[in-house]
C-alpha positions in Angstrom: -31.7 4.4 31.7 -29.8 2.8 28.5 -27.0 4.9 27.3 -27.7 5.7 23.6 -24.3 4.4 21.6 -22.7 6.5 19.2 -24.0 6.1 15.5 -20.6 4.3 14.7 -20.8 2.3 17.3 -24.0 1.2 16.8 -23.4 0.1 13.2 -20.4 -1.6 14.7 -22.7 -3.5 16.7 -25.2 -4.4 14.4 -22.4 -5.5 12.2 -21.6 -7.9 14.9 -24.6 -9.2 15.3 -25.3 -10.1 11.6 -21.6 -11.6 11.4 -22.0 -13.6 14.8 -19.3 -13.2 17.7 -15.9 -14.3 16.5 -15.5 -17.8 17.8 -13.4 -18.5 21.2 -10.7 -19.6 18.9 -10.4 -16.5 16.9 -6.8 -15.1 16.6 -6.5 -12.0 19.2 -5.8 -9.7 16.7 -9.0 -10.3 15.3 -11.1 -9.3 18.5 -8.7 -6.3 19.6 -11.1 -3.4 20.3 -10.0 0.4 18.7 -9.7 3.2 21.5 -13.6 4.5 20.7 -14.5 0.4 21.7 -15.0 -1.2 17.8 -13.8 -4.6 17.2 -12.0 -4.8 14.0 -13.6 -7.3 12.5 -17.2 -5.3 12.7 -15.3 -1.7 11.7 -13.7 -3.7 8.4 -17.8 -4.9 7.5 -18.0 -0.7 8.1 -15.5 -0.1 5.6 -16.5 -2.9 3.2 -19.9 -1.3 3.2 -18.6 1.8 2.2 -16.3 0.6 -0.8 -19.5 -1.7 -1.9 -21.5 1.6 -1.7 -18.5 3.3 -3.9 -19.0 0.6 -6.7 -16.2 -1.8 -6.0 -16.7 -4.9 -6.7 -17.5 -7.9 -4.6 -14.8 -10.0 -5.5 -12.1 -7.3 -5.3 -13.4 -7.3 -1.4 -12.4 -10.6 -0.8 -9.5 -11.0 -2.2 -8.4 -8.2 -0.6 -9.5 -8.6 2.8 -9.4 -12.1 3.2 -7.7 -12.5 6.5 -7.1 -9.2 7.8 -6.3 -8.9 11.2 -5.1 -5.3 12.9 -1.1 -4.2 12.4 0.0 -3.6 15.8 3.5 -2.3 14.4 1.6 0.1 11.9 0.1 1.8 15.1 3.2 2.0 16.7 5.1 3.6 13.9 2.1 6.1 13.3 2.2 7.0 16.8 5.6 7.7 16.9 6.2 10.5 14.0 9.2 12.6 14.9 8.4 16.5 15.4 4.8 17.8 17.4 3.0 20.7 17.5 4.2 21.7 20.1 8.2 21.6 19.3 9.5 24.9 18.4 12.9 23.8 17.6 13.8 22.7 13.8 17.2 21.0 13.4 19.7 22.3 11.3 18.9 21.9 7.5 22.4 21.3 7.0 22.8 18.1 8.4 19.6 16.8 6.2 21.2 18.0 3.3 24.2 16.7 3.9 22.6 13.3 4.6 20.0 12.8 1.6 21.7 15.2 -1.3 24.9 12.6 -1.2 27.3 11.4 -3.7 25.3 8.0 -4.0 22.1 9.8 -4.5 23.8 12.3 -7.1 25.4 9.6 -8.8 22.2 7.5 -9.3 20.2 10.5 -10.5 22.5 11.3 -12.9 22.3 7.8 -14.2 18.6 7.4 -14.5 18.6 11.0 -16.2 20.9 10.1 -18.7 19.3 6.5 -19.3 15.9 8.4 -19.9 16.6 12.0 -21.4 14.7 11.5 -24.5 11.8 9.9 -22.5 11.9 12.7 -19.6 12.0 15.5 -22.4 8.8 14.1 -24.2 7.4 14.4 -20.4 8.5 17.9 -19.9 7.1 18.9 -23.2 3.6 17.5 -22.2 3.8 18.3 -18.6 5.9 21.3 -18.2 8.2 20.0 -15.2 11.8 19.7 -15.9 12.9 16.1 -15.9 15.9 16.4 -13.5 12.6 17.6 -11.0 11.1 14.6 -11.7 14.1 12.5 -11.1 14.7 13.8 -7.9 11.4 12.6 -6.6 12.1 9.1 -8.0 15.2 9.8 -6.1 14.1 10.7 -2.7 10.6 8.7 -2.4 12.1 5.1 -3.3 15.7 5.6 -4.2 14.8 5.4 -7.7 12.7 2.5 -7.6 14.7 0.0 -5.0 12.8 1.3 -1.4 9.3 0.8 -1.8 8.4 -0.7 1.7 6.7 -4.3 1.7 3.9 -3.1 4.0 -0.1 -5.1 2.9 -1.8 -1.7 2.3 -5.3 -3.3 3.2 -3.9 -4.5 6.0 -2.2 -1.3 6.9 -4.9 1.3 5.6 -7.8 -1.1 7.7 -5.7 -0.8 10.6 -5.0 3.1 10.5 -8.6 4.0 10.0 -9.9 1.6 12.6 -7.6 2.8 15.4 -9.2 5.8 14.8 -6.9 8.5 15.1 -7.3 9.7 11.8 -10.1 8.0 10.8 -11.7 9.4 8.2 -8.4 9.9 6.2 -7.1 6.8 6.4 -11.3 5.1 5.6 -11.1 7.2 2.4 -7.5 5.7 1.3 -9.0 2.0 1.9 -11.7 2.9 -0.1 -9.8 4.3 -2.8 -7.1 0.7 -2.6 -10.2 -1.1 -2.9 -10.7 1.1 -6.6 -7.3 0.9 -7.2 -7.2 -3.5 -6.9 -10.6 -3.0 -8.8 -7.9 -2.5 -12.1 -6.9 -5.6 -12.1 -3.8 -5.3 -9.7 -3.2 -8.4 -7.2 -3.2 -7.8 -3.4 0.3 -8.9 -3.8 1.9 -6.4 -5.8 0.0 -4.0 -3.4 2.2 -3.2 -0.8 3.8 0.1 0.3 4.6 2.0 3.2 2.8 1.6 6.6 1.3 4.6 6.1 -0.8 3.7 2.5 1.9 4.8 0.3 3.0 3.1 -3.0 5.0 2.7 -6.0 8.0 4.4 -7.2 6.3 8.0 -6.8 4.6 6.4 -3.4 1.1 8.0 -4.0 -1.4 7.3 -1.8 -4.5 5.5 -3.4 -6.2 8.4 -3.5 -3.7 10.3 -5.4 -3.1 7.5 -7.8 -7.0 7.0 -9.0 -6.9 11.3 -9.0 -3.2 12.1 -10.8 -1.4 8.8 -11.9 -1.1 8.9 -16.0 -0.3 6.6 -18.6 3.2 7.6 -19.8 3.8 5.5 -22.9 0.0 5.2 -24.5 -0.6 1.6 -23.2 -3.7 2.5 -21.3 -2.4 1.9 -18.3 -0.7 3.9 -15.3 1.7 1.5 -13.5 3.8 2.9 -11.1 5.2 -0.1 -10.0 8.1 -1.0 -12.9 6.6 1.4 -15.6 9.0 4.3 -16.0 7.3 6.3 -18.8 4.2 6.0 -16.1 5.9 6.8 -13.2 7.8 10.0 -14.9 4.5 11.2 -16.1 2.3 10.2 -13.1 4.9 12.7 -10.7 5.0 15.5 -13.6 0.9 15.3 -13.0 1.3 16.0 -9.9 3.4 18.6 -10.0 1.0 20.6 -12.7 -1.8 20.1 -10.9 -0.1 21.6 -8.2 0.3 25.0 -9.6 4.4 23.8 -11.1 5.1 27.0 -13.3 6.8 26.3 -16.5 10.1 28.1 -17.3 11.2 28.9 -13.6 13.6 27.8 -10.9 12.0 26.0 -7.9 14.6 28.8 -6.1 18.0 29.6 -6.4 20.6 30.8 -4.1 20.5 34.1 -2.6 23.8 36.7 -1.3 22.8 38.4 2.4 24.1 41.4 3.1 26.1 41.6 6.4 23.6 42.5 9.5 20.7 41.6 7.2 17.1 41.1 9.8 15.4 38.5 8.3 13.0 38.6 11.1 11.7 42.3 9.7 10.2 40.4 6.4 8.5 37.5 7.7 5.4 36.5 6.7 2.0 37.2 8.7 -0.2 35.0 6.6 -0.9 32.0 8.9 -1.3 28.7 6.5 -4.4 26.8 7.1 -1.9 23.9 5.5 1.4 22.8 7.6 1.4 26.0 9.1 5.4 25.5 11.2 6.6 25.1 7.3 5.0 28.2 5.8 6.5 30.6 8.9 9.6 30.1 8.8 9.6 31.6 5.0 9.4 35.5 5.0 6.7 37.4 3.0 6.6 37.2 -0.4 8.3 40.0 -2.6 9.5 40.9 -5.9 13.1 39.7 -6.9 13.8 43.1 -8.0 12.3 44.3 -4.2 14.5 41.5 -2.4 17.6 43.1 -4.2 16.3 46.7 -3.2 17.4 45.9 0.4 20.5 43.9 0.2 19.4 40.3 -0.6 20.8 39.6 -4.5 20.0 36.1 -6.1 22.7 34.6 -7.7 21.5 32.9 -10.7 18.8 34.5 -13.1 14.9 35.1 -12.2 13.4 38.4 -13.3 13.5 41.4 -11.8 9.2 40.9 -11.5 9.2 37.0 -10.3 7.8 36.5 -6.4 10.3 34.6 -4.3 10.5 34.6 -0.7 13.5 34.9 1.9 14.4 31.1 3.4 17.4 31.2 5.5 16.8 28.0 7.7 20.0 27.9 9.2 20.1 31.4 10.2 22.6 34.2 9.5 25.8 34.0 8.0 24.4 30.3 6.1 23.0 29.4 3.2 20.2 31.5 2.2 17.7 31.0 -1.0 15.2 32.9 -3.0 12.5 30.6 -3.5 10.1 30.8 -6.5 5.9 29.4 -6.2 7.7 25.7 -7.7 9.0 25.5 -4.1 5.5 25.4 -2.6 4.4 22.9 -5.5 7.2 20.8 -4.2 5.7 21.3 -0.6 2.3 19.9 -1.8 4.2 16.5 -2.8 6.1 16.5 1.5 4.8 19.4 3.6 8.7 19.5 4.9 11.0 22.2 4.1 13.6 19.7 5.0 12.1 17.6 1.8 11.6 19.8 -0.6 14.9 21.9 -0.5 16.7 19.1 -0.6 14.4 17.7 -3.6 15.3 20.7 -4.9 19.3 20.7 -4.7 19.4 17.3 -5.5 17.7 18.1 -8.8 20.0 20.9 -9.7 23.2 18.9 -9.0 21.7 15.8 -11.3 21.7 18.4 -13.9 25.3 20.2 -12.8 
């Protein structure tokens, strides 16, 4: 009896058979095999498909995936993410802190602040995020604009999908690169992280056709070189993400001596980055938090929802963070990431 292949496989096939066998010659790269047992060259026909099927043009396709050949250092650095699952321990926050809230990283965001004030306030007025917020994303994604990693996102986003790990993801994000060239942009000037990332905000392709906006009235959202775009496309982001006008992303908190942060944490179980959302307590009223010993140092309102974040555990710094926190968690799922994003946008203001 003949097995009956999987329906992916069996497109992949039949997308062998209409292209022909790759010839003897053929670089290696271009007949590796995925782990589920699809050549490359018949999943990229797979994914071309799609984007044809999604209205890109035909022309956009070739330009863009003239060539392409699987990234074997893509796959390495995918598979080899720092933290699991199944890790417990979190490092000291301190340390991270110390490391990527710096004097150099002050210093510059200071400097593009005061180079743009007029620009970012026009922003803030439209948007609602404060433009030292803003900053500090340019800040921490790309070192305000001079880190934007040199990776070909076809190559890279073709690669991801077909060694199939997460698949569907990283198919949707070449799809949506495919849109994104549609524009008018040159294969060239697309290039990012390994992971699909781009731009001085680094949004994935999918983010950028969804949030990226036109920030000086051109018609057109460049987040390449474009400033006014790049200010406006992150302050998008943050909006849509629920950023609440008019309030702190935290600020820091007093803790009473003997204080048992483990007696307020939180037993709502995130469907989202679930290790980030338990280590902060349950959510309660400033005026509540300062009922049993825990004060906040700066102003919120007695009625304002923060929760407890001590990372570092007792007798460290402690915060009471405001909903802007978890809008800066929709930008990095790390707590690491976005309470330093946070510091570092209250010292570029300080």
């Amino acid at each position: 009896m003949i097995p009956r292949l999987p329906p992916i496989i069996a497109l992949a096939v039949a997308a062998l058979l209409f292209l022909g066998a790759p010839p003897a010659s053929a670089p290696a790269a271009a007949q590796a095999v995925s782990a589920d047992g699809i050549p490359f060259d018949a999943y990229l026909e797979l994914l071309k498909a799609r984007a044809r099927a999604e209205g890109v043009r035909e022309d956009t396709l070739v330009r863009m995936t003239a060539g392409l050949t699987p990234n074997a250092r893509v796959i390495a650095l995918d598979n080899n993410q720092p933290g699991s699952a199944t890790t417990r321990g979190y490092p000291p926050m301190s340390g991270y802190i110390a490391t990527h809230v710096d004097a150099s990283r002050i210093g510059g965001g200071r400097a593009v602040y005061g180079q743009h004030r007029d620009l970012l306030a026009r922003i803030e007025r439209d948007y609602g995020v404060p433009g030292h917020v803003i900053v500090a994303i340019f800040g921490h994604e790309t070192s305000y604009g001079r880190v934007k990693g040199d990776f070909d996102l076809a190559r890279s986003l073709a690669t991801l999908a077909w060694e199939g790990r997460r698949r569907e993801l990283f198919a949707g994000e070449f799809v949506a690169l495919m849109r994104v060239a549609d524009k008018g942009y040159d294969r060239s000037q697309l290039v990012g992280s390994y992971a699909g990332a781009f731009g001085n905000p680094q949004f994935l392709p999918s983010v950028y056709l969804r949030l990226a906006s036109d920030g000086d009235g051109d018609g057109r959202a460049d987040i390449f070189s474009n400033r006014a775009d790049t200010f406006a496309s992150i302050a998008n982001y943050f909006r849509d993400a629920g950023w609440r006008p008019g309030q702190p992303w935290g600020v820091r908190a007093s803790v009473p001596a003997g204080f048992d942060a483990s007696a307020y944490r939180t037993r709502i179980v995130s469907p989202v980055c679930p290790r980030v959302h338990e280590r902060l307590s349950r959510w309660m009223t400033v005026a509540e938090w300062r009922g049993v010993g825990v004060v906040a140092q700066s102003g919120l309102a007695d009625d304002v929802m923060v929760s407890f974040f001590q990372p570092d555990g007792p007798g460290t710094p402690a915060w009471l963070l405001t909903g802007n926190y978890r809008a800066i968690l929709e930008y990095n799922c790390s707590s690491y990431y976005a309470l330093s994003v946070g510091l570092l946008a209250d010292e570029i203001v300080n």
